[in-house]
NUDRENTI-940215 format. One record per residue (C-alpha): residue number from 1; residue in one letter; x, y, z. Coordinates in Angstrom, 2 decimals. Example, Ala and Ser with C-alpha at 12.3 -4.5 7.8 and 13.67 -1.06 7.14 Angstrom:
<rs>
     n   res        px        py        pz
     1     A     12.30     -4.50      7.80
     2     S     13.67     -1.06      7.14
</rs>
This chain:
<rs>
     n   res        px        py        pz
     1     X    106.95    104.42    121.73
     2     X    105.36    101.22    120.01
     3     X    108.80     99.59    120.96
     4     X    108.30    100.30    124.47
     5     X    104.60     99.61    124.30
     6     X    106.29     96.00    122.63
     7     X    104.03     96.81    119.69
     8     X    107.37     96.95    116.89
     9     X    108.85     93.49    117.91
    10     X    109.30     90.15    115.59
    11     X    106.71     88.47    117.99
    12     X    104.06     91.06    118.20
    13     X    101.36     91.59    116.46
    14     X    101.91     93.34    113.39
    15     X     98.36     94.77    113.40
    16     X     99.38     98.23    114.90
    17     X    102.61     98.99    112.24
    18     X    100.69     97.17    109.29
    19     X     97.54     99.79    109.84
    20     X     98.78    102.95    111.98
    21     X    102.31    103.49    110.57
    22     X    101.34    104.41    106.84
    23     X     99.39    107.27    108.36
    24     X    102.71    108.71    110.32
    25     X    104.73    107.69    106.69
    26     X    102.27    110.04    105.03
    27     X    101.99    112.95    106.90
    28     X    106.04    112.76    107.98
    29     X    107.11    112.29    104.05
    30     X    104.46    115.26    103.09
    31     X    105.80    117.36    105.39
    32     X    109.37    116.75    104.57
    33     X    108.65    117.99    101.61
    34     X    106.90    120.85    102.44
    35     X    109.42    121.66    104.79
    36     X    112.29    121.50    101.98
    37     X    110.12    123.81    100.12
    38     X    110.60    126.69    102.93
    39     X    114.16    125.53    102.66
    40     X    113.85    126.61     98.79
    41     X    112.25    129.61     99.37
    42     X    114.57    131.15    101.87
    43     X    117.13    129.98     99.30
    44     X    115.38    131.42     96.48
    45     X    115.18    134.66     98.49
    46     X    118.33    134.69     99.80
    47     X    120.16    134.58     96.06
    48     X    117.77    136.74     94.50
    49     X    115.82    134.36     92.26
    50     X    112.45    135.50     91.08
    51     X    110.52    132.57     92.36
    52     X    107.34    134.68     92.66
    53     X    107.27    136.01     88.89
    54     X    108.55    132.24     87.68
    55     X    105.64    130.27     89.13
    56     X    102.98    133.63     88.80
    57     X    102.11    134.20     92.17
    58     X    100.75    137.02     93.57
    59     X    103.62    138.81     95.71
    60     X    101.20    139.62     98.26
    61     X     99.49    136.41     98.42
    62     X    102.17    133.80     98.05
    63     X    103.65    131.86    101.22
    64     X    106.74    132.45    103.01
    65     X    109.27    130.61    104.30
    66     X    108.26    131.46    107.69
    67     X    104.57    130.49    106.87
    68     X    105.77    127.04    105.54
    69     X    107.63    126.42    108.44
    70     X    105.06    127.36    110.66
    71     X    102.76    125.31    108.67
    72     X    105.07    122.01    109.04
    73     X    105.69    122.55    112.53
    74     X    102.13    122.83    113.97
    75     X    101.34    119.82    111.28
    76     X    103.59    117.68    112.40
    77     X    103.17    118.45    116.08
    78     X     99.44    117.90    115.79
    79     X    100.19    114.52    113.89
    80     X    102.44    113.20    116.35
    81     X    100.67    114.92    119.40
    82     X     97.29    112.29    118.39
    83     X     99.24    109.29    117.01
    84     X    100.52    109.48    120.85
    85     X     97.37    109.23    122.29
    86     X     96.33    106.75    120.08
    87     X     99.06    104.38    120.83
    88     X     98.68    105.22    124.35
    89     X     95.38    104.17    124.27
    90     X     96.22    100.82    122.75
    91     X     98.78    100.47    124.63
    92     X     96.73    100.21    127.69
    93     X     94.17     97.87    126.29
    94     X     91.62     99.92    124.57
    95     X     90.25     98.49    121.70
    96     X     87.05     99.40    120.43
    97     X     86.34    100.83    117.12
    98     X     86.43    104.52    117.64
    99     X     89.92    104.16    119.37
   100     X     91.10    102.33    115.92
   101     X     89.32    105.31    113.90
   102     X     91.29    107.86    115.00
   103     X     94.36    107.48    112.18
   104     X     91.83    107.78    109.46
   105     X     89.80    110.56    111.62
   106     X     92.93    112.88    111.28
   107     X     93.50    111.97    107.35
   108     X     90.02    113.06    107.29
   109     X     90.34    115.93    109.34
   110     X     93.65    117.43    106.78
   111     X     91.09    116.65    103.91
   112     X     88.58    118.82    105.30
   113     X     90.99    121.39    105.92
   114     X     93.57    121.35    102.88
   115     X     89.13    122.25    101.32
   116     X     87.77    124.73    103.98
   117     X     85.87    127.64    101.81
   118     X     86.17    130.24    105.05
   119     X     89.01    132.30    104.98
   120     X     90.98    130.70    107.52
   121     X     94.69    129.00    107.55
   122     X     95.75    130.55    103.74
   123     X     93.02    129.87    102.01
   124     X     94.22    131.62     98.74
   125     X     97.22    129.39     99.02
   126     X     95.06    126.03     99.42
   127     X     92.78    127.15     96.52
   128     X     95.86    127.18     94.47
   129     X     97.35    123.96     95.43
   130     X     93.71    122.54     94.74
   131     X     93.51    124.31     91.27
   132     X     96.76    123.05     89.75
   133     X     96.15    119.57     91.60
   134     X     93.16    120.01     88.75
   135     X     94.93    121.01     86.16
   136     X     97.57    118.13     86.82
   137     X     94.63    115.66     86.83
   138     X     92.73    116.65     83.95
   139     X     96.11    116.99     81.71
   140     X     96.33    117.50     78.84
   141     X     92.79    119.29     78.93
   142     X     94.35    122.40     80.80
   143     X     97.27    124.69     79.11
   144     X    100.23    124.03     81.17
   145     X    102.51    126.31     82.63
   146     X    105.62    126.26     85.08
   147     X    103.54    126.02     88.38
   148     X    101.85    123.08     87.01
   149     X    104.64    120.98     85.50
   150     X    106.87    121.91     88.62
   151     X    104.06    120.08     91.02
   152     X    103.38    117.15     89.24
   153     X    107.43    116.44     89.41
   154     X    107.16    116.93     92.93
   155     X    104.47    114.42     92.86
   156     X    107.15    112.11     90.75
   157     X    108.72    112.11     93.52
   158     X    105.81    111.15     96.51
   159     X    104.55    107.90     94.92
   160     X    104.96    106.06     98.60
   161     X    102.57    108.90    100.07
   162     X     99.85    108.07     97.06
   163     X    100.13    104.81     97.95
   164     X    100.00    105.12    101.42
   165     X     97.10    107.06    100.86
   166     X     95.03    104.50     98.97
   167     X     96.25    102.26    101.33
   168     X     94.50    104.27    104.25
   169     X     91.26    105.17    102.55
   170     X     90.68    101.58    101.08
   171     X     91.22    100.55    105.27
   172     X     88.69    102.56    106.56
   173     X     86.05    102.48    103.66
   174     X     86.25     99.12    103.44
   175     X     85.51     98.71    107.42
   176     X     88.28     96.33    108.00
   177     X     89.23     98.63    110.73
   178     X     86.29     97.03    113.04
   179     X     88.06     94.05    112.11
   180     X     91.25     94.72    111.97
   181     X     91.51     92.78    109.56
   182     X     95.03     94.40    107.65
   183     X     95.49     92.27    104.68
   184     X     91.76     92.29    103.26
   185     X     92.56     95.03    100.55
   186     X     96.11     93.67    100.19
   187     X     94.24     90.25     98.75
   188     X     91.80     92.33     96.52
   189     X     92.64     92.46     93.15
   190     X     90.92     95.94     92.06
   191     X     92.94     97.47     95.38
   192     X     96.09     95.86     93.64
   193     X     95.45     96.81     90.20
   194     X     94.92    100.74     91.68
   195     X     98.04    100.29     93.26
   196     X     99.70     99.65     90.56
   197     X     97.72    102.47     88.63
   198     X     98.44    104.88     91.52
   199     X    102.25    104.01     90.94
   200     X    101.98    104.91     86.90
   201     X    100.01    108.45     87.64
   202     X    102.22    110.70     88.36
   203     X    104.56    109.66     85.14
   204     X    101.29    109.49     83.40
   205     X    100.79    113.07     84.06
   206     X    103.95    114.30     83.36
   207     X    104.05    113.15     80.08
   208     X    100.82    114.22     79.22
   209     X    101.79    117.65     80.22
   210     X    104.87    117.03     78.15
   211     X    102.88    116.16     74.74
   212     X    100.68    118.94     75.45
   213     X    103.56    121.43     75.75
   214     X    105.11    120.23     72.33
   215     X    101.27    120.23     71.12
   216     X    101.21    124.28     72.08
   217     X    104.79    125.31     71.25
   218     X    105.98    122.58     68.91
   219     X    109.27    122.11     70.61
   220     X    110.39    118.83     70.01
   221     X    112.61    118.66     73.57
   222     X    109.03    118.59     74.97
   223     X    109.05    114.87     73.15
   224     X    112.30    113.90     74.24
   225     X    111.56    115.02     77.93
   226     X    108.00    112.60     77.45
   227     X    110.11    109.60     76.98
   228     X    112.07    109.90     80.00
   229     X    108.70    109.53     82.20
   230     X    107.79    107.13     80.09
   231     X    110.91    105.21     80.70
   232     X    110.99    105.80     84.20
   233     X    107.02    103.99     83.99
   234     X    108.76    100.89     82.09
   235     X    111.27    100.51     85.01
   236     X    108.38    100.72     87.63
   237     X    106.26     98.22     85.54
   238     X    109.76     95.70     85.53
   239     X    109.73     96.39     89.58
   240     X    106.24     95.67     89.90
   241     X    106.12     92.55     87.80
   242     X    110.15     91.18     89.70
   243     X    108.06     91.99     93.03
   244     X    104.94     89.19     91.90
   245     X    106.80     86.77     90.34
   246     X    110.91     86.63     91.93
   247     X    112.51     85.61     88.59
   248     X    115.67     86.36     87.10
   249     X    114.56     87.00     83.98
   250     X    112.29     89.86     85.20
   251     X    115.42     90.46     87.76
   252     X    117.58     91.35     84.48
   253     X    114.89     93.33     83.06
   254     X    114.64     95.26     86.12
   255     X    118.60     95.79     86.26
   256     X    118.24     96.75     82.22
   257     X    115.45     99.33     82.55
   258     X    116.37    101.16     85.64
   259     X    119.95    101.90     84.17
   260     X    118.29    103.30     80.97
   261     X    115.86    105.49     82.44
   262     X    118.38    106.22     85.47
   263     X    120.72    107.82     82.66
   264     X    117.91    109.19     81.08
   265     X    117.07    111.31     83.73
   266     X    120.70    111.90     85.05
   267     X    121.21    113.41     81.68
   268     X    118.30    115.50     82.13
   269     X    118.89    116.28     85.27
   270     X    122.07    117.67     85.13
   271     X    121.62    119.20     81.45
   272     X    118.13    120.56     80.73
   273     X    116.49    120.95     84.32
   274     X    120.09    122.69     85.57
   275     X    121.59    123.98     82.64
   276     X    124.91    122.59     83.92
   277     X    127.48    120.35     82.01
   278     X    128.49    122.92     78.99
   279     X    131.69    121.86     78.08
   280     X    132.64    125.70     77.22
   281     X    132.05    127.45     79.95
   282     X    134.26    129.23     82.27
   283     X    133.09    127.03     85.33
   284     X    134.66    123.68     84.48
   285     X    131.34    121.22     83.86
   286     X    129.34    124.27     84.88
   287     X    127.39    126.90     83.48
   288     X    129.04    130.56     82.90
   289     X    126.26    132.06     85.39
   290     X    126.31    131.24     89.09
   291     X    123.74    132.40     91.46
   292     X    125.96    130.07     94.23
   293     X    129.19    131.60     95.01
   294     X    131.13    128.45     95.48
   295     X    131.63    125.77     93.22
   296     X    132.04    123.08     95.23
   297     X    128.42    123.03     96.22
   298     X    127.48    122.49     92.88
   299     X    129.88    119.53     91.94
   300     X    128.11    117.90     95.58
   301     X    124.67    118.42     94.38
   302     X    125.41    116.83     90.94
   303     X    127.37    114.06     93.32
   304     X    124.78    113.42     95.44
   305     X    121.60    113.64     92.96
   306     X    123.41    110.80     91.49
   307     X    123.98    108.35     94.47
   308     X    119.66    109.25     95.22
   309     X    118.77    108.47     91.78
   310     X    120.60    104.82     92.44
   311     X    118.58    104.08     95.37
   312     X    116.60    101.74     93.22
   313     X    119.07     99.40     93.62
   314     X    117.61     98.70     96.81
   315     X    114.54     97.02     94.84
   316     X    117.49     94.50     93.53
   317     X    119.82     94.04     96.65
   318     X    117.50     93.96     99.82
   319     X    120.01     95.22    101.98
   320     X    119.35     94.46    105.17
   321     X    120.20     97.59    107.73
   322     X    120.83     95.42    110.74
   323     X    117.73     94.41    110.46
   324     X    115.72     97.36    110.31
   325     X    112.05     96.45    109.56
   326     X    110.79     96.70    105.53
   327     X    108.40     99.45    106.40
   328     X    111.22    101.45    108.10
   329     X    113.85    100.85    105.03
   330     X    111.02    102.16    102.82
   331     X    110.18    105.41    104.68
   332     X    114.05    105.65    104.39
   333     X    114.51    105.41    100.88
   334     X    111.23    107.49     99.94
   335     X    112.63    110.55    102.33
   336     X    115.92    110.12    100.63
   337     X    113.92    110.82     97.26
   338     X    112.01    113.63     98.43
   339     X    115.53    115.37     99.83
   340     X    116.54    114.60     96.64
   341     X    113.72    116.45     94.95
   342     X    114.16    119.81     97.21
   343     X    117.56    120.08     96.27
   344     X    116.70    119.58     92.46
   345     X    113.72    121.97     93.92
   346     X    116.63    124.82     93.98
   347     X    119.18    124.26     90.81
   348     X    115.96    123.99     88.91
   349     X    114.37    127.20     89.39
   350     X    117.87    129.19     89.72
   351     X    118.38    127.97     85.82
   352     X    114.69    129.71     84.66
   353     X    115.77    132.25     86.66
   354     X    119.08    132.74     84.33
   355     X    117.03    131.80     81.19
   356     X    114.44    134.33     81.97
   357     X    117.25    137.34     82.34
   358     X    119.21    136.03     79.61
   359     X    115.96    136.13     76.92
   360     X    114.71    139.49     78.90
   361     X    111.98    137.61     80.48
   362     X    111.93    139.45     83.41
   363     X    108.77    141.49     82.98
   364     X    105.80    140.29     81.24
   365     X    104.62    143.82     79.70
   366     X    106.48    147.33     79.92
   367     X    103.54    149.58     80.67
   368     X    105.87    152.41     79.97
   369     X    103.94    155.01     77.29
   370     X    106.52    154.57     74.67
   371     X    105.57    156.42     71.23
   372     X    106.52    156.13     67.66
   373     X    109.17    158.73     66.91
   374     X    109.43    160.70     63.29
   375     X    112.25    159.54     60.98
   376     X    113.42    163.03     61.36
   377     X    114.06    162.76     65.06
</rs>
């Protein structure tokens, strides 16, 4: 529509994409996610993995993969339905200030809803999402468990949609929507020093919850797992320092730091977080337990995780698509990292599952009335 409306051309204005299409990015690459998620859970349900007891949730209370699919649909349809009428507005020449309001009006609008205290649209669920959202903040104040680590990776993994965020908020606080006046937080350097903080946080939290893990149960892996989120903040600090100054020597320490923390977390990826790789087993490069009757799907996962962890290269090549427009190529590559995340989603929780079985983990407490029994018996 904004290409018919001649509002996505070289010669337009740039004024509608620069300010309107980080608010679609959001919501489309939250959603995306959210939609994989249903995709997990019907997966989860499907092979019999104890999702529910994993991540503590109350059977009765927890979401299903009909709700989240319901959920993303009337989202999304809502989203697009007024981003419509916005551009249709613009499109035929309106202008004023409430018309350009409207973007941050429905970011507002999911705010207000996501924290709605009447008991309307799952609030149990949104209370929950808000709680460990708290917990992932305030880390390492909070004891961490699975539900908590397992969000702030999915988080890892939606740095564009933080940034778009900021983006958004600092755009309509500011007022520069009355003046449409794009670039004003763009040229301020406490906007650009969050940015680059908002890029850092999730890592930051991760490895928090990391030390605090090792602090609790004293297992150094929780150590070894901190410095691959710290390495993965090293590589975004090289990209963020290449992307100010254009030099080759911060080019080569861009190239250097993204390999090491790419095989970092390739390694951890496919050996701790999936349990696969054991030399021994009686799947070649496998594990001995399966939930996933054929094989094949796992050797494409592990194939595939691989060519999505390399799409950093992109930050070093600027492939150009045919020309497809910067904003565009970056949706691109941050839905290709969240597709990447909902199928790590899936091997990730299927290998707790095992461990859980395996260590008799299934149950938390047998309420059963056993009693001590005389030698003699």
């Amino acid at each position: 529509m904004a290409h018919i409306a001649g509002m996505y051309t070289g010669r337009s204005d740039t004024v509608y994409m620069e300010t309107v299409y980080p608010v679609l990015s959001m919501f489309s690459l939250l959603f995306l996610h959210f939609f994989l998620y249903g995709c997990n859970i019907f997966m989860w349900r499907k092979t019999r993995i104890n999702y529910s007891f994993i991540f503590e949730l109350a059977p009765t209370k927890d979401l299903k993969y009909r709700d989240v699919f319901l959920i993303c649909t009337t989202s999304m349809t809502a989203v697009v339905g007024i981003m419509f009428v916005h551009l249709s507005l613009i499109a035929k020449g309106y202008s004023s200030s409430v018309i350009r309001v409207i973007p941050g009006v429905l970011v507002l609008l999911f705010l207000l809803l996501l924290m709605c205290p009447f008991n309307i649209v799952y609030r149990s669920s949104r209370y929950r999402f808000l709680r460990v959202i708290r917990n992932i903040v305030l880390t390492p104040l909070y004891k961490v468990v699975m539900l908590d680590f397992f969000m702030a990776d999915q988080l890892c993994s939606q740095v564009p949609t933080l940034r778009n965020l900021e983006y958004v908020a600092c755009y309509y606080i500011t007022g520069s929507y009355q003046t449409q006046d794009y670039g004003f937080c763009m040229r301020t350097k406490n906007y650009r020093d969050l940015a680059y903080a908002v890029s850092f946080l999730p890592y930051y939290w991760r490895a928090m919850q990391c030390a605090r893990r090792w602090f609790d149960e004293g297992d150094a892996s929780h150590l070894i797992n901190l410095g691959k989120y710290v390495s993965a903040m090293l590589a975004a600090g090289a990209k963020v320092a290449y992307e100010k100054e254009k030099s080759m020597g911060w080019l080569a320490l861009v190239v250097v730091m993204s390999s090491a923390a790419t095989v970092y977390q390739l390694y951890w990826d496919f050996v701790k977080d999936w349990g696969l790789l054991q030399f021994n087993s009686k799947n070649p490069w496998l594990r001995n337990e399966l939930m996933l009757r054929r094989k094949a799907i796992y050797y494409f996962s592990m194939v595939l995780n691989l060519v999505l962890r390399l799409a950093w290269l992109q930050t070093v090549l600027h492939s150009n698509f045919g020309g497809l427009d910067v904003r565009v190529m970056s949706f691109f590559l941050a839905a290709l990292e969240v597709i990447r995340r909902g199928q790590w989603n899936f091997y990730r929780l299927e290998n707790e599952h095992l461990n859980n079985a395996g260590k008799f983990r299934a149950v938390k407490s047998v309420p059963l009335p056993f009693h001590e029994v005389d030698d003699q018996d």
